[in-house]
C-alpha positions in Angstrom: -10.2 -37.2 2.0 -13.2 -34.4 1.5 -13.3 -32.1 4.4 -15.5 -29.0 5.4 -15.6 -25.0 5.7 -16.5 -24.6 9.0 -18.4 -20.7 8.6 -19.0 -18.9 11.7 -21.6 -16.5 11.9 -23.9 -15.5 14.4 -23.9 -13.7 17.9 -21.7 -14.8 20.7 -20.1 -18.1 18.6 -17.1 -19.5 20.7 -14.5 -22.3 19.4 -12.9 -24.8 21.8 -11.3 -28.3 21.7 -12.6 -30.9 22.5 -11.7 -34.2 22.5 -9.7 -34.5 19.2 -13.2 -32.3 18.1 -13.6 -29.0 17.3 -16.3 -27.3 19.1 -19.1 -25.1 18.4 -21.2 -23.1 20.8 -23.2 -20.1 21.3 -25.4 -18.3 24.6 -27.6 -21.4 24.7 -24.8 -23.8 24.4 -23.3 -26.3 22.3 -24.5 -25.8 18.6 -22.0 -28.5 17.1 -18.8 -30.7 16.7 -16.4 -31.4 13.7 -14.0 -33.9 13.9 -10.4 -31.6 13.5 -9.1 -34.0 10.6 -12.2 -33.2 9.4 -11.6 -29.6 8.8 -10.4 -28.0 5.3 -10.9 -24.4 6.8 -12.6 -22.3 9.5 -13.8 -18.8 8.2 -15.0 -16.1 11.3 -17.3 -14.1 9.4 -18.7 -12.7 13.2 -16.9 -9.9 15.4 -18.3 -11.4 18.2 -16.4 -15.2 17.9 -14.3 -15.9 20.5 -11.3 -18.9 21.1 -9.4 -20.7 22.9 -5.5 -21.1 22.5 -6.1 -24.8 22.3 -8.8 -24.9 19.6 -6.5 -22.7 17.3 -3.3 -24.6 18.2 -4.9 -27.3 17.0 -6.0 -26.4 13.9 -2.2 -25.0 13.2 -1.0 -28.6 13.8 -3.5 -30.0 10.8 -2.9 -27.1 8.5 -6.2 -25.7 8.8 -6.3 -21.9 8.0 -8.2 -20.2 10.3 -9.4 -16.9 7.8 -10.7 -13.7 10.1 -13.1 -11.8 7.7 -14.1 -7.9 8.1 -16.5 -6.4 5.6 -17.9 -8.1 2.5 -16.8 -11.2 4.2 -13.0 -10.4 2.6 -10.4 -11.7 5.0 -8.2 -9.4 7.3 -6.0 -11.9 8.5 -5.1 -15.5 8.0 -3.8 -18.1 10.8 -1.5 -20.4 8.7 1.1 -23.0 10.7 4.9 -22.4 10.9 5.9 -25.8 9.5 3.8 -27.6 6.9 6.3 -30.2 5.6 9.3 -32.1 6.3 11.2 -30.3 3.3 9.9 -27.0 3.7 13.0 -25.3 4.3 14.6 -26.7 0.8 11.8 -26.1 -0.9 11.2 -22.2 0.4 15.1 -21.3 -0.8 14.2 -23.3 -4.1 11.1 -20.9 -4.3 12.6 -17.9 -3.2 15.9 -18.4 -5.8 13.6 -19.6 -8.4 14.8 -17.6 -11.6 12.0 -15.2 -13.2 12.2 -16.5 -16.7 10.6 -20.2 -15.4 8.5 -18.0 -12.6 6.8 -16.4 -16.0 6.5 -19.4 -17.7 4.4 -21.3 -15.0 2.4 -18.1 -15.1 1.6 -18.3 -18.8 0.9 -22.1 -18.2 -1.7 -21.1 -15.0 -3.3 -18.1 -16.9 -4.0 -20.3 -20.0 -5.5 -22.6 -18.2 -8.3 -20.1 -16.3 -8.9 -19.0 -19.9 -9.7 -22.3 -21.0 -11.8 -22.5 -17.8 -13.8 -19.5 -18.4 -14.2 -20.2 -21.7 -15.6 -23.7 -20.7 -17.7 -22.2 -18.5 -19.3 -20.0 -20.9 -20.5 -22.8 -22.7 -21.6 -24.6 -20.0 -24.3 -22.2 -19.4 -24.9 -21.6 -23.2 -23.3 -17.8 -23.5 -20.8 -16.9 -26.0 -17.5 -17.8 -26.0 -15.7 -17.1 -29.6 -14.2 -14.0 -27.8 -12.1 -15.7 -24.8 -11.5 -18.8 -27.6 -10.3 -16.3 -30.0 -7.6 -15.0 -26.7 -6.7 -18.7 -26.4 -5.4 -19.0 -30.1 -3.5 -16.1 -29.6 -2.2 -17.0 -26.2 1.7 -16.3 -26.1 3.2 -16.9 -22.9 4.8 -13.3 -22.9 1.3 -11.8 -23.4 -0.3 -13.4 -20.5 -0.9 -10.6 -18.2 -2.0 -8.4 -21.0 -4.4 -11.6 -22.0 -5.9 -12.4 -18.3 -6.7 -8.5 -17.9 -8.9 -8.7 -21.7 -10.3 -11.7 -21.1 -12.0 -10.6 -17.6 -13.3 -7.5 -19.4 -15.2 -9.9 -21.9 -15.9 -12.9 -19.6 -17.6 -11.4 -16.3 -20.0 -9.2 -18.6 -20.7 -12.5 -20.8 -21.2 -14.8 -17.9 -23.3 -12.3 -15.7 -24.8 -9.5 -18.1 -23.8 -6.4 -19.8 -24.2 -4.1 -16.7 -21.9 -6.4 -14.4 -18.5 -5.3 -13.2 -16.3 -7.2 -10.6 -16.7 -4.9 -8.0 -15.1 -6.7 -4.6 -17.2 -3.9 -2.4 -20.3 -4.3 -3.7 -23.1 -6.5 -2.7 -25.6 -9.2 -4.9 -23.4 -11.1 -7.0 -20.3 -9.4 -6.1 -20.5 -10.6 -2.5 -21.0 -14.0 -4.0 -18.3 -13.9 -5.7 -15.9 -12.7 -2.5 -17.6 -15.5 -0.3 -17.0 -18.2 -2.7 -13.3 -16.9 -3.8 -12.7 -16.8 0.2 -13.3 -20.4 -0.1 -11.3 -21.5 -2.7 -8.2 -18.8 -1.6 -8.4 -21.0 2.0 -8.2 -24.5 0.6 -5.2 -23.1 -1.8 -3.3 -21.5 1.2 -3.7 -25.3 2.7 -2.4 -27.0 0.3 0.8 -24.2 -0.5 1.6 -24.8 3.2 1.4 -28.5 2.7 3.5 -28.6 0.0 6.1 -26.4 1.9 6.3 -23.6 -0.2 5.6 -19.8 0.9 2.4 -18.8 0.5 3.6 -15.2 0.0 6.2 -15.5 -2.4 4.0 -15.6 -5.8 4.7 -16.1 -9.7 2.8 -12.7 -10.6 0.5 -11.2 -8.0 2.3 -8.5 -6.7 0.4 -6.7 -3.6 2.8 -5.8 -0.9 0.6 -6.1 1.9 -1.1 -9.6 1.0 0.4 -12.6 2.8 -1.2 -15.0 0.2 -0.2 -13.9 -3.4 0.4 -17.5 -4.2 -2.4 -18.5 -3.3 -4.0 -15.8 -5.8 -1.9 -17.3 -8.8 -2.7 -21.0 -7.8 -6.6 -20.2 -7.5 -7.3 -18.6 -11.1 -8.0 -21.7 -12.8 -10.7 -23.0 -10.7 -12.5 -19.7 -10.0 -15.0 -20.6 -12.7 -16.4 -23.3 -10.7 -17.2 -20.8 -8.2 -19.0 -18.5 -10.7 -20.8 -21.3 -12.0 -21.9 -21.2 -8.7 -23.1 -17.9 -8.0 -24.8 -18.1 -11.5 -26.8 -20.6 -10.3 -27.7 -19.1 -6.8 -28.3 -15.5 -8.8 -30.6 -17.3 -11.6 -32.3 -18.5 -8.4 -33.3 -15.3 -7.0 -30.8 -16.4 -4.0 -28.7 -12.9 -3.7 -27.9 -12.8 0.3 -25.4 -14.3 2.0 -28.0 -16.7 3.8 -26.1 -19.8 5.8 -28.0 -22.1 3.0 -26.1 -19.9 0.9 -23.0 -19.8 2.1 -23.5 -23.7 2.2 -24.0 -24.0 -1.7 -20.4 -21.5 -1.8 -18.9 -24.1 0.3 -19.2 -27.3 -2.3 -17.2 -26.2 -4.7 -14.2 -27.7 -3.3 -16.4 -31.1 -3.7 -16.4 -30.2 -8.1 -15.1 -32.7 -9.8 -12.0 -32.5 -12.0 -10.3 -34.7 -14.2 -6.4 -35.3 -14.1 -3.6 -37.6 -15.1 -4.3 -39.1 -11.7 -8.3 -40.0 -12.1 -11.0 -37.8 -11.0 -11.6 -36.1 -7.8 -12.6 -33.3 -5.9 -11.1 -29.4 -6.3 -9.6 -29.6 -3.0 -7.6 -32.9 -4.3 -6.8 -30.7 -7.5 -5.2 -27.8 -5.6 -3.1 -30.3 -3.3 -1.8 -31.7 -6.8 -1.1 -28.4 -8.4 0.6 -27.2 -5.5 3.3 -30.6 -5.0 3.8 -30.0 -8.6 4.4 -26.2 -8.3 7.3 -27.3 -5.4 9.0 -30.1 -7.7 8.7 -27.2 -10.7 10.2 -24.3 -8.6 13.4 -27.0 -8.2 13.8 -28.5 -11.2 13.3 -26.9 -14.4 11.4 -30.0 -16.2 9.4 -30.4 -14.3 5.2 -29.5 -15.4 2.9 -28.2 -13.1 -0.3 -30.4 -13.1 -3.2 -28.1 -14.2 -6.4 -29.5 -14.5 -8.9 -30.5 -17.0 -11.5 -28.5 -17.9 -14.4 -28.4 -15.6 -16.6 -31.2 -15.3 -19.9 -31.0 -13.7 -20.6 -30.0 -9.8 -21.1 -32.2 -6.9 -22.9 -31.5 -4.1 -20.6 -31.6 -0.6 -22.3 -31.5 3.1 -20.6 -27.7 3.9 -21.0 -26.9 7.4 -22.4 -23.2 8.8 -22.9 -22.3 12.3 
């Protein structure tokens, strides 16, 4: 099932439950309803949101991450649920206990894969890629942190000209880029929750005060499809953070991917990766099911209020 990043923005926006329906309304009244199985995510990109107990609650008991944004629309806080899956205690003490030599494997395996993405990307849009394709030759799984860090220094340059640099405070593409990433980070945390793993215990990111550093490993693979995305909004002159916009942000989780299992949409892809990150953080054999690389967009009916 495909479902919707709810975005709030705007003056004097207030969530409520109703009727099995999430509620949207502002000073004139209701603005709008989503059906709560509907509901990937809800980001609050307003100060002046307010909500009730029940509409949260609610979202809690469907694993929908409620993400509270500050500046540059980059989350301050994240509402995940305490229970996620039946197994979830097993599989936390077979995350935690995991030994480091398979955590930096599955690394290696995750980092070659965003590689392969960016170079794919590359060449979707006609820029070179011989440099990142070169990294991928070389790829040895004890060089992949040394190997991500060169390969960003080629890619975002390549993919969004010589003067770019990822900047995560900065505005234009940069604020793009944090929207869509925002995204993508909130429909991971889902599916690590669903899969009954900790969404803070990670394979490499290491920030002490960030509650999703999973969620940061599981996402670098499919954070081309969001610059694909931005390229396309910046080629069009489209630079704000504009609700239509935030909109376009919002479909990447409807990009097609091929797998084993058939084709379907990112959001599918992350609930895959992340069951097969669980089974892999248990048994040893087991192979954590990356995806293809990309495939070409789909447009998804994203939701902004």
């Amino acid at each position: 099932m495909l479902r919707r990043v709810i975005e709030i923005s705007g003056e004097g926006r207030r969530l409520s439950l109703n009727r099995g329906f999430l509620s949207i309304s502002g000073p004139d009244g209701l603005l709008g309803e989503v059906p709560l199985d509907d509901v990937e995510a809800v980001i609050a990109a307003t100060p002046s949101l307010s909500y009730t107990n029940q509409a949260v609650a609610a979202l809690a008991e469907r694993g929908a991450p409620l993400a509270i944004c500050g500046k540059d629309f980059r989350p301050v806080a994240w509402l995940l649920p305490v229970s996620g899956h039946h197994a979830q205690g097993v599989r936390m003490e077979a995350q935690a206990s995991c030994p480091r030599a398979r955590k930096a494997r599955l690394w290696a395996q995750i980092v070659k894969s965003k590689l392969t993405a960016q170079a794919e990307a590359l060449e979707r849009t006609e820029r070179p890629s011989a440099q990142l394709r070169r990294l991928i030759r070389a790829f040895r799984s004890e060089d992949a942190a040394t190997l991500e860090a060169q390969a960003a220094q080629r890619y975002f340059p390549l993919m969004f000209g010589d003067g770019f640099r990822r900047d995560r405070n900065s505005e234009g593409i940069n604020a793009l880029l944090n929207y869509g990433y925002t995204v993508l980070r909130a429909a991971t945390a889902r599916a690590i929750v669903a899969a009954g793993m900790n969404p803070s215990l990670s394979l490499f990111h290491g920030s002490r005060g960030d509650g999703l550093r999973l969620a940061d490993d599981l996402i670098e693979p499919f954070r081309p499809t969001v610059d694909l995305t931005v390229l396309g909004l910046a080629e069009d002159g489209r630079l704000e953070l504009t609700p239509g916009v935030k909109r376009a942000l919002a479909t990447v989780l409807a990009s097609d991917f091929r797998s084993p299992a058939g084709t379907g949409p990112l959001s599918n892809a992350l609930v895959r990766l992340a069951q097969s990150l669980s089974q892999a953080f248990a048994d040893p054999s087991a192979s954590l099911a990356l995806p293809d690389p990309l495939i070409p967009l789909q447009a998804n009916d994203g939701c902004s209020t």
